[in-house]
PDB file of N, CA, C, O and CB in Angstrom:
ATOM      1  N   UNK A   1      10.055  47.111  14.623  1.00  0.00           N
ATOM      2  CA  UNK A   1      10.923  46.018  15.011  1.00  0.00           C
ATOM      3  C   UNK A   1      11.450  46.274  16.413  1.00  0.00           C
ATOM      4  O   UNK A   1      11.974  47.369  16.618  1.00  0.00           O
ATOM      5  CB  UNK A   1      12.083  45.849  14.008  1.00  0.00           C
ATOM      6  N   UNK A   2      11.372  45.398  17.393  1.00  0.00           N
ATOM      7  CA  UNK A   2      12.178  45.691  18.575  1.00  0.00           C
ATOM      8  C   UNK A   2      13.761  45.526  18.466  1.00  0.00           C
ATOM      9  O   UNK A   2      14.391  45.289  17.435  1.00  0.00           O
ATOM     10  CB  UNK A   2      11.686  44.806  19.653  1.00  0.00           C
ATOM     11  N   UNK A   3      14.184  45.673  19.540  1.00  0.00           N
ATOM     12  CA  UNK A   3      15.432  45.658  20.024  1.00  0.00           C
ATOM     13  C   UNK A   3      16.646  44.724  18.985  1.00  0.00           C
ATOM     14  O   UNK A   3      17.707  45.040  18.447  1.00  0.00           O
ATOM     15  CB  UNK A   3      15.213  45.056  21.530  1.00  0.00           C
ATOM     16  N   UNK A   4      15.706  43.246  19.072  1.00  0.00           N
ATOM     17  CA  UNK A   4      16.592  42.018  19.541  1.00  0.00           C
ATOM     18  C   UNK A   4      16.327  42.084  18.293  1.00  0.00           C
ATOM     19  O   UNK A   4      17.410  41.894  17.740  1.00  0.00           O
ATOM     20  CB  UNK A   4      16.363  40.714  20.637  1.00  0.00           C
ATOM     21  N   UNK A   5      15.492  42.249  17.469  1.00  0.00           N
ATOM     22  CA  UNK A   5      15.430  42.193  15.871  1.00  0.00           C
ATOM     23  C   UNK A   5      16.537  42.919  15.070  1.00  0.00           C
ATOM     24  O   UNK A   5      17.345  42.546  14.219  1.00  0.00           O
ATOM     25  CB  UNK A   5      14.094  42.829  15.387  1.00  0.00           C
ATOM     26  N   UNK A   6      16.243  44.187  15.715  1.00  0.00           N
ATOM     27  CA  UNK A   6      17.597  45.091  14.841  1.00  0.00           C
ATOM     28  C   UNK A   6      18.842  44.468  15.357  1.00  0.00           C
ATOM     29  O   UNK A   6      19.630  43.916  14.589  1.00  0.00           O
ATOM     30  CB  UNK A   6      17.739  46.982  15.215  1.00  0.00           C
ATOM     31  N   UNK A   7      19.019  44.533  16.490  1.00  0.00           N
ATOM     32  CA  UNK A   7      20.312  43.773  17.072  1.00  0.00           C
ATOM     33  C   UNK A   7      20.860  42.494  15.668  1.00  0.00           C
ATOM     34  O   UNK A   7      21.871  42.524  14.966  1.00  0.00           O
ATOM     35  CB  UNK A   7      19.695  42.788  18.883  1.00  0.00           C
ATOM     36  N   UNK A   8      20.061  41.789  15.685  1.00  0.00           N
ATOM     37  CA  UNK A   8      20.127  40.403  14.926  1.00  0.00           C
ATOM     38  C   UNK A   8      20.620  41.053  13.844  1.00  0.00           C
ATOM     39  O   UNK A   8      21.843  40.965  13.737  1.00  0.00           O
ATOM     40  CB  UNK A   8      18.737  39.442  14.656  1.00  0.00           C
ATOM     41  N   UNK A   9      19.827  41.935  12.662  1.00  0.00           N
ATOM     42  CA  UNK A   9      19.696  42.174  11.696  1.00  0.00           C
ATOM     43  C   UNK A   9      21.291  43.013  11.136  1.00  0.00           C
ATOM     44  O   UNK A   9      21.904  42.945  10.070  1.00  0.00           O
ATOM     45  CB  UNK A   9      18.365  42.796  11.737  1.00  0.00           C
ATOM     46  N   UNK A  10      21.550  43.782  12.422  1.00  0.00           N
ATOM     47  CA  UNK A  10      22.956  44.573  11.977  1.00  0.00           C
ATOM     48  C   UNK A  10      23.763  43.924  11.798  1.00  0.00           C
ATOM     49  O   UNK A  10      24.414  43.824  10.759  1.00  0.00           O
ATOM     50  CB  UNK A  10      23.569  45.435  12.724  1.00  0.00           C
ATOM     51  N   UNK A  11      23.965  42.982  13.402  1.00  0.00           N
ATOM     52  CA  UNK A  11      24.926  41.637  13.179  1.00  0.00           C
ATOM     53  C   UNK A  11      24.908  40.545  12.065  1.00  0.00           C
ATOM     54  O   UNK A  11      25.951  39.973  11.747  1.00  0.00           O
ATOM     55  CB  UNK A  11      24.750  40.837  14.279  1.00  0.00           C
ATOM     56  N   UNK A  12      23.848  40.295  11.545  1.00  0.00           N
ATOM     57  CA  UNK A  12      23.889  39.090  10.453  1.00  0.00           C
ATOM     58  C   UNK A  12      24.537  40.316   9.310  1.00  0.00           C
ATOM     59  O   UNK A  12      25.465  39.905   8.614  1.00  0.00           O
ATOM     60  CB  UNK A  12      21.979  38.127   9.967  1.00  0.00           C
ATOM     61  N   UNK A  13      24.194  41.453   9.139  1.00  0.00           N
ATOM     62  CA  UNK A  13      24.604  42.181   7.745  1.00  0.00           C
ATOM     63  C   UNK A  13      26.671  41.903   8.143  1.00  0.00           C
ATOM     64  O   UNK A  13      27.430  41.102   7.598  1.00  0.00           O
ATOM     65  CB  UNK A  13      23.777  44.519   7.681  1.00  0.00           C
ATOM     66  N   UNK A  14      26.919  42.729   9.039  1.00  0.00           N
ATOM     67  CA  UNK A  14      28.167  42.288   9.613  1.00  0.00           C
ATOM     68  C   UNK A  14      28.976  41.211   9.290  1.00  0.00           C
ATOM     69  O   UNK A  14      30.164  41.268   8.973  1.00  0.00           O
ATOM     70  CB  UNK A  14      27.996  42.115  10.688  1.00  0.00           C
ATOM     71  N   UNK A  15      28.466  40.493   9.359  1.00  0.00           N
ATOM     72  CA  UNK A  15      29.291  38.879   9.180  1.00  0.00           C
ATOM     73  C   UNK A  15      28.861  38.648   7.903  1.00  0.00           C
ATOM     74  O   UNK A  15      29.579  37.816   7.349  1.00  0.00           O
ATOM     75  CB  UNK A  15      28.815  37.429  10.285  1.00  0.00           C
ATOM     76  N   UNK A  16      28.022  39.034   7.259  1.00  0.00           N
ATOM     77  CA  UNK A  16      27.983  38.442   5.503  1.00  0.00           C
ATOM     78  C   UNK A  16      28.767  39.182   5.293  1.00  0.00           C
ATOM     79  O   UNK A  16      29.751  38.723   4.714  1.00  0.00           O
ATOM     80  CB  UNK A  16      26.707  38.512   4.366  1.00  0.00           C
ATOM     81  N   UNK A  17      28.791  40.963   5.687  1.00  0.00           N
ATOM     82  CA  UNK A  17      29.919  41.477   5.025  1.00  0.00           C
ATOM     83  C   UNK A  17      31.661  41.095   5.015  1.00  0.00           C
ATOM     84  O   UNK A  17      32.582  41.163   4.200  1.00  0.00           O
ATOM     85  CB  UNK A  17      29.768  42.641   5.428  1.00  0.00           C
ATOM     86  N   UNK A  18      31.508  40.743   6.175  1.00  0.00           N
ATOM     87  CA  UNK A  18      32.592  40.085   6.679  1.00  0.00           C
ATOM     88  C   UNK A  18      32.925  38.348   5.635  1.00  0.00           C
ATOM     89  O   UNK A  18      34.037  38.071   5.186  1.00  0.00           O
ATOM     90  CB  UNK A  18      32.117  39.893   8.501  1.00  0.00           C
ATOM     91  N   UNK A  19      32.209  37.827   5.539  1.00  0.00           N
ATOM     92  CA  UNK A  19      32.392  36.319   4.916  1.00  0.00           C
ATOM     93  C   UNK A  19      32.483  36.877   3.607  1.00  0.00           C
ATOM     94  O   UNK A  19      33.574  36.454   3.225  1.00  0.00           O
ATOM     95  CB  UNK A  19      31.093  35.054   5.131  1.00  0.00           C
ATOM     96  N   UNK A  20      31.925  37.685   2.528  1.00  0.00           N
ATOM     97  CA  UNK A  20      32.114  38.180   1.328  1.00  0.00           C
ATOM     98  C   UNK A  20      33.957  38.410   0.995  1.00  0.00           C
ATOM     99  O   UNK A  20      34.751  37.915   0.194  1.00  0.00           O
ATOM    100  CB  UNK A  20      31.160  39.588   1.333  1.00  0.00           C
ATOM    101  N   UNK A  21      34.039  39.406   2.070  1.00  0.00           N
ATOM    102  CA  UNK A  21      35.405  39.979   1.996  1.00  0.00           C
ATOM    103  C   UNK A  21      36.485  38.378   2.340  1.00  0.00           C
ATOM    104  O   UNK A  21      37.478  38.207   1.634  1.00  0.00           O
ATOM    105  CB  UNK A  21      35.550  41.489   3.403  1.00  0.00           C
ATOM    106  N   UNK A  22      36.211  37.572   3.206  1.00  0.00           N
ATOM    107  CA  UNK A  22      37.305  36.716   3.689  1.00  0.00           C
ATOM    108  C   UNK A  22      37.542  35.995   2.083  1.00  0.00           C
ATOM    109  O   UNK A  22      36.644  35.503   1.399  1.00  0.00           O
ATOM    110  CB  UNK A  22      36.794  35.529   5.173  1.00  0.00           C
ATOM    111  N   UNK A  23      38.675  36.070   1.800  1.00  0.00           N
ATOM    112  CA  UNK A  23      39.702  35.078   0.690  1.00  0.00           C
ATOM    113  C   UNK A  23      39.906  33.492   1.147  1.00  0.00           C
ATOM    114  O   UNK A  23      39.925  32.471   0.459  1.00  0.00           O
ATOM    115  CB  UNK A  23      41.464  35.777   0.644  1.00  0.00           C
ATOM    116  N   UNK A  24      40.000  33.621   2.076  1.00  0.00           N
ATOM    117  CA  UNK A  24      40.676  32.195   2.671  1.00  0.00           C
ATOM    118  C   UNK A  24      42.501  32.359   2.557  1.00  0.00           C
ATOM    119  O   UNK A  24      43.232  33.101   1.900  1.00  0.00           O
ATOM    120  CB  UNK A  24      40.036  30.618   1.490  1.00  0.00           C
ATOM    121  N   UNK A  25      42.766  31.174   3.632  1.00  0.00           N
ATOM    122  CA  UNK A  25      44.342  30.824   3.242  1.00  0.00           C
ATOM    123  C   UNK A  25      44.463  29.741   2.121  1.00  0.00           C
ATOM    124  O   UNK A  25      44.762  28.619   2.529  1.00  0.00           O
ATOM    125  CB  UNK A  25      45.189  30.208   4.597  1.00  0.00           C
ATOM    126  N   UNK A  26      44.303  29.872   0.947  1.00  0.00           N
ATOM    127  CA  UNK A  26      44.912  28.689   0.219  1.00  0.00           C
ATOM    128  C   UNK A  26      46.242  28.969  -0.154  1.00  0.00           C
ATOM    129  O   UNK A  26      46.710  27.970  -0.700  1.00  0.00           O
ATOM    130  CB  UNK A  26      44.163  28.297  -1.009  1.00  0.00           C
ATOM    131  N   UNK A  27      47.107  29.952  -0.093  1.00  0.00           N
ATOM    132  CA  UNK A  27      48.744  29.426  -0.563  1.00  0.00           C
ATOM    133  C   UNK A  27      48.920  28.690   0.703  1.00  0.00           C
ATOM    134  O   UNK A  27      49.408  27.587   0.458  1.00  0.00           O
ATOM    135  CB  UNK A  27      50.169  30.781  -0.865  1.00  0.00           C
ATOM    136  N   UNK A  28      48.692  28.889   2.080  1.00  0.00           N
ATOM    137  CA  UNK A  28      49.127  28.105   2.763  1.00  0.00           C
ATOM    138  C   UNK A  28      48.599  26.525   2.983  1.00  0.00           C
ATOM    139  O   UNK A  28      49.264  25.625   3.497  1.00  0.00           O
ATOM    140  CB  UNK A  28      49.132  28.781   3.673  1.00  0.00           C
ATOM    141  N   UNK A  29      47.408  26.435   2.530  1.00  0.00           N
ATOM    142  CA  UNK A  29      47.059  25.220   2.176  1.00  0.00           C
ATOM    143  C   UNK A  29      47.622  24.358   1.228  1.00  0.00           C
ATOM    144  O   UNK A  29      47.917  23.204   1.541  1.00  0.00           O
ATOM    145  CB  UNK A  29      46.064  25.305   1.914  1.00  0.00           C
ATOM    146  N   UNK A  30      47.846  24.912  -0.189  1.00  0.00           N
ATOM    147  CA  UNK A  30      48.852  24.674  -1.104  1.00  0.00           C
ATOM    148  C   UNK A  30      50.056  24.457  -0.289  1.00  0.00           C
ATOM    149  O   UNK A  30      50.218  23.321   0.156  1.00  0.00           O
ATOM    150  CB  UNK A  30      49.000  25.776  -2.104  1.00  0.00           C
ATOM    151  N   UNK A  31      50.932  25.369  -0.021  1.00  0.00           N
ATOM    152  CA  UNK A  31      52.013  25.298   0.604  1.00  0.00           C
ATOM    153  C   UNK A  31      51.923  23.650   2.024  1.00  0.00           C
ATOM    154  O   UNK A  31      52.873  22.951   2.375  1.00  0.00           O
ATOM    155  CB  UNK A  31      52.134  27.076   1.232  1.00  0.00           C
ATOM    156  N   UNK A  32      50.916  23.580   2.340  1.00  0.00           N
ATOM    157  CA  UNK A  32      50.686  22.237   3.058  1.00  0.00           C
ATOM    158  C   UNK A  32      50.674  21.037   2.383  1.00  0.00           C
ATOM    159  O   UNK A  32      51.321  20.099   2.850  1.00  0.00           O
ATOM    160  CB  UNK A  32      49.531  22.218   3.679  1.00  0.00           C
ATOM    161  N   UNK A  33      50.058  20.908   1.380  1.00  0.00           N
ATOM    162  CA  UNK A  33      49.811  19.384   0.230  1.00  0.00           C
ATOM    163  C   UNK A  33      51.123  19.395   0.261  1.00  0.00           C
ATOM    164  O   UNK A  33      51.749  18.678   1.042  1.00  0.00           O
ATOM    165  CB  UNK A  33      48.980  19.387  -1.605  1.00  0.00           C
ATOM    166  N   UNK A  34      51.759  20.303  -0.683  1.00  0.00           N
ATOM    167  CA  UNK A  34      53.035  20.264  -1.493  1.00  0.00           C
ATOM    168  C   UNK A  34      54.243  19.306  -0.625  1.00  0.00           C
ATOM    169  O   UNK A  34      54.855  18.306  -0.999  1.00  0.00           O
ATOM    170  CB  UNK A  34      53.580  21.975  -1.738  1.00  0.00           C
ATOM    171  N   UNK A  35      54.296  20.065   0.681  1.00  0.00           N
ATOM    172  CA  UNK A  35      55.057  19.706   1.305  1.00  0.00           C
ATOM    173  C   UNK A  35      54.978  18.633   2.123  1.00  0.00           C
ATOM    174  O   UNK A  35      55.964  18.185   2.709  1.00  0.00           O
ATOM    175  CB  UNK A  35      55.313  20.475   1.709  1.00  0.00           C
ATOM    176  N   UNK A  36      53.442  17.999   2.251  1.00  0.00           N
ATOM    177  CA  UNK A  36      53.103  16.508   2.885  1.00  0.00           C
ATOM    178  C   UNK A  36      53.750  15.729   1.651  1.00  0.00           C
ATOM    179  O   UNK A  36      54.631  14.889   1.836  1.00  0.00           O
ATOM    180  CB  UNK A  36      51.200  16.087   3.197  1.00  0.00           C
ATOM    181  N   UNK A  37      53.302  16.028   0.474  1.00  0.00           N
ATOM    182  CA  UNK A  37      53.741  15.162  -1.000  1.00  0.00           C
ATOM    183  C   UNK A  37      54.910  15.128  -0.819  1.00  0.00           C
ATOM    184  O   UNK A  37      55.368  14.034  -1.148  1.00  0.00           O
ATOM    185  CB  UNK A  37      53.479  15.739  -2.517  1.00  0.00           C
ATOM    186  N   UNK A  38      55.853  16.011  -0.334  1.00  0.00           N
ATOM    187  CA  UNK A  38      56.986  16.260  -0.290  1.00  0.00           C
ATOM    188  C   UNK A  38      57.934  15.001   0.191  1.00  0.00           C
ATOM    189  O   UNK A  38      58.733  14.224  -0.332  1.00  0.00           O
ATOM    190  CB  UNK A  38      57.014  17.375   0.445  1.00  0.00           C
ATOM    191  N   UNK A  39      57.174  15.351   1.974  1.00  0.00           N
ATOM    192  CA  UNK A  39      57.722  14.105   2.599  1.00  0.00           C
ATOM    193  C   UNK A  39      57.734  12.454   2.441  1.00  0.00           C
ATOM    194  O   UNK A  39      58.532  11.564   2.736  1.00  0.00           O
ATOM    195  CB  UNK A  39      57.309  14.236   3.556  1.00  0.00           C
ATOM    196  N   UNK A  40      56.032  12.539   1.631  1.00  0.00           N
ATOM    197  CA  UNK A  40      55.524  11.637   1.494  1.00  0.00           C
ATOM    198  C   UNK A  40      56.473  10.529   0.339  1.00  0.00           C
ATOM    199  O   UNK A  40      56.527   9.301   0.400  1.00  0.00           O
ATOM    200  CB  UNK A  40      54.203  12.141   1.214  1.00  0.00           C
ATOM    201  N   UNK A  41      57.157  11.451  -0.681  1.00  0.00           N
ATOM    202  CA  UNK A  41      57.970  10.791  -1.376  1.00  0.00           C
ATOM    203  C   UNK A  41      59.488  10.598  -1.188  1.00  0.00           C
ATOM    204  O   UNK A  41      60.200   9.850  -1.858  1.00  0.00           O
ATOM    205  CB  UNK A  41      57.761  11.224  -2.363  1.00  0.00           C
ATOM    206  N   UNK A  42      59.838  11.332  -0.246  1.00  0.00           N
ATOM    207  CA  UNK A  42      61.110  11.102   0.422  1.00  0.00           C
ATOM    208  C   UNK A  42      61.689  10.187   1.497  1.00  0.00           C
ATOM    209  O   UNK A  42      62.802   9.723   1.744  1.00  0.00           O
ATOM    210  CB  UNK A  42      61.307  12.038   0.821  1.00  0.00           C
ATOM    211  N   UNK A  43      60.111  10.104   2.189  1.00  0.00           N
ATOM    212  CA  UNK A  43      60.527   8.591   3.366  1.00  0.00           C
ATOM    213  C   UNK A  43      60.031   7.947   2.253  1.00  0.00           C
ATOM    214  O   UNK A  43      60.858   7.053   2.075  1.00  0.00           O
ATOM    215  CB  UNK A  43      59.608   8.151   5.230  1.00  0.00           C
ATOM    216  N   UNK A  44      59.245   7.855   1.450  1.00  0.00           N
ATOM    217  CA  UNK A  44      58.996   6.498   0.393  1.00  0.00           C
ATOM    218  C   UNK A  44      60.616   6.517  -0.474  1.00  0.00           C
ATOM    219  O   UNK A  44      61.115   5.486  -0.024  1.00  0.00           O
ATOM    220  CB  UNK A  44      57.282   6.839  -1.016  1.00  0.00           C
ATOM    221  N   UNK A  45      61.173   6.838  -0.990  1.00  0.00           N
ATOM    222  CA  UNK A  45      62.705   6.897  -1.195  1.00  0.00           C
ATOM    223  C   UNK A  45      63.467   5.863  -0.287  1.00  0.00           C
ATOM    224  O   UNK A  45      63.696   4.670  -0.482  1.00  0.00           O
ATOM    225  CB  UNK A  45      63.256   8.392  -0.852  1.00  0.00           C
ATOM    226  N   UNK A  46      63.777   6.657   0.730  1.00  0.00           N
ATOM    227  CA  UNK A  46      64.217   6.362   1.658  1.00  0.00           C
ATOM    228  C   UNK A  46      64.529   4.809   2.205  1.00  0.00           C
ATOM    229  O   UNK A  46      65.565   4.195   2.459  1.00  0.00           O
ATOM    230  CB  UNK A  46      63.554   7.006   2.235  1.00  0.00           C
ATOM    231  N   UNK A  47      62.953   4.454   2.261  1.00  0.00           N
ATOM    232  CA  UNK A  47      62.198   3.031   3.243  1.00  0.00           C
ATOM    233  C   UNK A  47      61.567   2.227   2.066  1.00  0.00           C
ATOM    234  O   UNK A  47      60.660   1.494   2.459  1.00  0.00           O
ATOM    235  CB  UNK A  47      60.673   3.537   4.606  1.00  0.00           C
ATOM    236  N   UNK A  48      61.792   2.172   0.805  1.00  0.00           N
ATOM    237  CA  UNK A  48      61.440   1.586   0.190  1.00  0.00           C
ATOM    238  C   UNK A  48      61.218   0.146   0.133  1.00  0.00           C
ATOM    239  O   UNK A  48      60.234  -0.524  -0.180  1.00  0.00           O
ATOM    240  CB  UNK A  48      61.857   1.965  -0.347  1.00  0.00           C
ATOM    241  N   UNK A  49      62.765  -0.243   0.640  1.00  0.00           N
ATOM    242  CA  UNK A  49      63.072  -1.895   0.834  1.00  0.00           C
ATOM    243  C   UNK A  49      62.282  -2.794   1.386  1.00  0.00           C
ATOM    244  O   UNK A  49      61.620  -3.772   1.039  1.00  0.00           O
ATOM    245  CB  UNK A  49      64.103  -2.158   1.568  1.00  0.00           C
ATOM    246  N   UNK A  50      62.796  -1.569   3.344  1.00  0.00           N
ATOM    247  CA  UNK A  50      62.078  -1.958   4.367  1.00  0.00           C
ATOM    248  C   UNK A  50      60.845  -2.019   4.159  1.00  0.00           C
ATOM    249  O   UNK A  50      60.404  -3.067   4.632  1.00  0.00           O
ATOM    250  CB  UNK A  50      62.252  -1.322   5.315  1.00  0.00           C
ATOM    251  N   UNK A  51      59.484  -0.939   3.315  1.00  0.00           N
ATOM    252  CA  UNK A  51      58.431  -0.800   3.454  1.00  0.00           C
ATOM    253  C   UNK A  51      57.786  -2.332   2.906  1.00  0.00           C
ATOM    254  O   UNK A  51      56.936  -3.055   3.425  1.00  0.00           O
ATOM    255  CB  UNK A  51      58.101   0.496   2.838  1.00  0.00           C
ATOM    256  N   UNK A  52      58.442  -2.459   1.848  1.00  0.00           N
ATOM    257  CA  UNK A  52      57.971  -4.025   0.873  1.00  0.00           C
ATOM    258  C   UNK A  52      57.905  -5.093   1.703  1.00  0.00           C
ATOM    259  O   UNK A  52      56.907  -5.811   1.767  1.00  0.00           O
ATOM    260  CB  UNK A  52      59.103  -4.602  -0.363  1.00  0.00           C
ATOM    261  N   UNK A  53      59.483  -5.356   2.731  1.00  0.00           N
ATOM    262  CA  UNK A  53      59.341  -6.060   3.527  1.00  0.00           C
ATOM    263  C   UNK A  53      58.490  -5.948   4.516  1.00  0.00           C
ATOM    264  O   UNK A  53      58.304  -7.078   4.967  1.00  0.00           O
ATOM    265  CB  UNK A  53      60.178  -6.208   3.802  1.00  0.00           C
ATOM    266  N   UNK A  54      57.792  -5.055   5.165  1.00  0.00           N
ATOM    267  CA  UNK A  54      56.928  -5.133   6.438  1.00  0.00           C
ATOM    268  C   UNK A  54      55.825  -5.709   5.356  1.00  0.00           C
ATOM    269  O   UNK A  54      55.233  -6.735   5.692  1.00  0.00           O
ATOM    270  CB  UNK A  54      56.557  -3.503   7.507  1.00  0.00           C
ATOM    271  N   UNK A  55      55.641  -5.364   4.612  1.00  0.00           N
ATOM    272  CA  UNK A  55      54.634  -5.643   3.807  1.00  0.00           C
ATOM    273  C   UNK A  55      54.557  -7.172   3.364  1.00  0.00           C
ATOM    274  O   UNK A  55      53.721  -7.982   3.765  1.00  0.00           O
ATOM    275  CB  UNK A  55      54.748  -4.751   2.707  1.00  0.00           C
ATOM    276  N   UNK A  56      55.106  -7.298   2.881  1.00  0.00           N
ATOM    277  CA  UNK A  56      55.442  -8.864   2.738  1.00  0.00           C
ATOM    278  C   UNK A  56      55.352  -9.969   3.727  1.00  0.00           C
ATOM    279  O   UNK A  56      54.683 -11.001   3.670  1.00  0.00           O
ATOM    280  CB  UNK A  56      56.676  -8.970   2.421  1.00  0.00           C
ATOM    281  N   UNK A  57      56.198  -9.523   4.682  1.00  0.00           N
ATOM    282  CA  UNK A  57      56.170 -10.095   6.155  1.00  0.00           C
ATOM    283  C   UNK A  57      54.925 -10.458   6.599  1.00  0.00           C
ATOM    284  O   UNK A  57      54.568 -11.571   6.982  1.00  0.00           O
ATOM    285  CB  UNK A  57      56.663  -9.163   7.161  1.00  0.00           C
ATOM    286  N   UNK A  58      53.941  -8.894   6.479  1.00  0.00           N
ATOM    287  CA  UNK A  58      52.665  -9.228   7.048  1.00  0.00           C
ATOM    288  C   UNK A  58      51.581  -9.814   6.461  1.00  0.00           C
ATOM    289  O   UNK A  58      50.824 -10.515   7.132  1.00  0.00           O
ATOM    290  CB  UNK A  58      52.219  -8.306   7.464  1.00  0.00           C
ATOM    291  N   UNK A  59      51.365  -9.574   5.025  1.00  0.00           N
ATOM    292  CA  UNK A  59      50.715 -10.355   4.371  1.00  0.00           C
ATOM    293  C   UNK A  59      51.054 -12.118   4.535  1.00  0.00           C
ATOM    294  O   UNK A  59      50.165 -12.967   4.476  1.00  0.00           O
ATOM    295  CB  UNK A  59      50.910  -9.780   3.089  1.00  0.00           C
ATOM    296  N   UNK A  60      52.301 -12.377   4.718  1.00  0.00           N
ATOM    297  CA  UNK A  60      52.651 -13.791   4.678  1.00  0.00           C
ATOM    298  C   UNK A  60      52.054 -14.277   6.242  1.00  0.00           C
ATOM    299  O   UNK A  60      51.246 -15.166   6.510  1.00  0.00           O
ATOM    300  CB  UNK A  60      54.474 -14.026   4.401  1.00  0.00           C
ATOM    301  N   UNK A  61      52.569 -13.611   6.877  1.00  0.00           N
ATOM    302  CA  UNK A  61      51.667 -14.266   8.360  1.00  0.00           C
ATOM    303  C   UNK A  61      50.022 -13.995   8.500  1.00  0.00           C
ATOM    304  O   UNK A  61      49.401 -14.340   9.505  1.00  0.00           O
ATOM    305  CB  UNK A  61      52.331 -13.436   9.897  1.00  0.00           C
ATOM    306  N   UNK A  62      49.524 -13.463   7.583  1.00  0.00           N
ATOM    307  CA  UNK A  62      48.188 -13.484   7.426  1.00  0.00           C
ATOM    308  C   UNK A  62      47.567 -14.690   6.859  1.00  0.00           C
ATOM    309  O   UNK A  62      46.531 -15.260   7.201  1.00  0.00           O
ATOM    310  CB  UNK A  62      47.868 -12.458   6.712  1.00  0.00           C
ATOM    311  N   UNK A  63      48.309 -14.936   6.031  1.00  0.00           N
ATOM    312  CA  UNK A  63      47.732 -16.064   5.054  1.00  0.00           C
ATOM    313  C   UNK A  63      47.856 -17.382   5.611  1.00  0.00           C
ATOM    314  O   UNK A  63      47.044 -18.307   5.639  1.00  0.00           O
ATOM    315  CB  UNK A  63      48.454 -16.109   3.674  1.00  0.00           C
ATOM    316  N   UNK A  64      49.148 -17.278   6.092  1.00  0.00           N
ATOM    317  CA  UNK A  64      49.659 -18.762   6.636  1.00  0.00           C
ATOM    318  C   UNK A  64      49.059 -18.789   8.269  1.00  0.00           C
ATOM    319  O   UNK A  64      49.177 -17.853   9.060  1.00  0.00           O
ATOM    320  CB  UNK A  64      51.676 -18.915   6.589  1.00  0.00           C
ATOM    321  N   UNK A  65      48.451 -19.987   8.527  1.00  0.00           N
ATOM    322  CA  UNK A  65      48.335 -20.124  10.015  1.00  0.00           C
ATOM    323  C   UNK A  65      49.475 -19.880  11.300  1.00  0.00           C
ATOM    324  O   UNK A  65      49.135 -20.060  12.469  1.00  0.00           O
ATOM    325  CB  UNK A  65      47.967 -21.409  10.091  1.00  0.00           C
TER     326      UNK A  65
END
């Protein structure tokens, strides 16, 4: 095998060994949903009224000329 072969060959063993071992971040991914859900139901709290009304509003000028 030349050079560029072994070269290749150490490095690809390297990085599988390497990708085997990686876990990933999922608590912090978790920790991301949770806390989009989080917000997501607190401005919905919040803007509830208002949200119906933009909603309303815009559907009605859609329909009507």
């Amino acid at each position: 095998m030349g050079k560029i072969n072994t070269w290749c060959l150490v490095h690809y063993a390297r990085m599988m060994t390497a990708l085997r071992q990686e876990r990933g971040d999922v608590p912090g991914w978790v920790l991301v949903t949770v806390m989009t859900a989080g917000l997501v139901v607190a401005i919905w709290s919040v803007a509830d009224g208002q949200l119906k009304t933009v909603l309303s509003n815009a559907l009605r000028s859609v329909s009507q000329p």
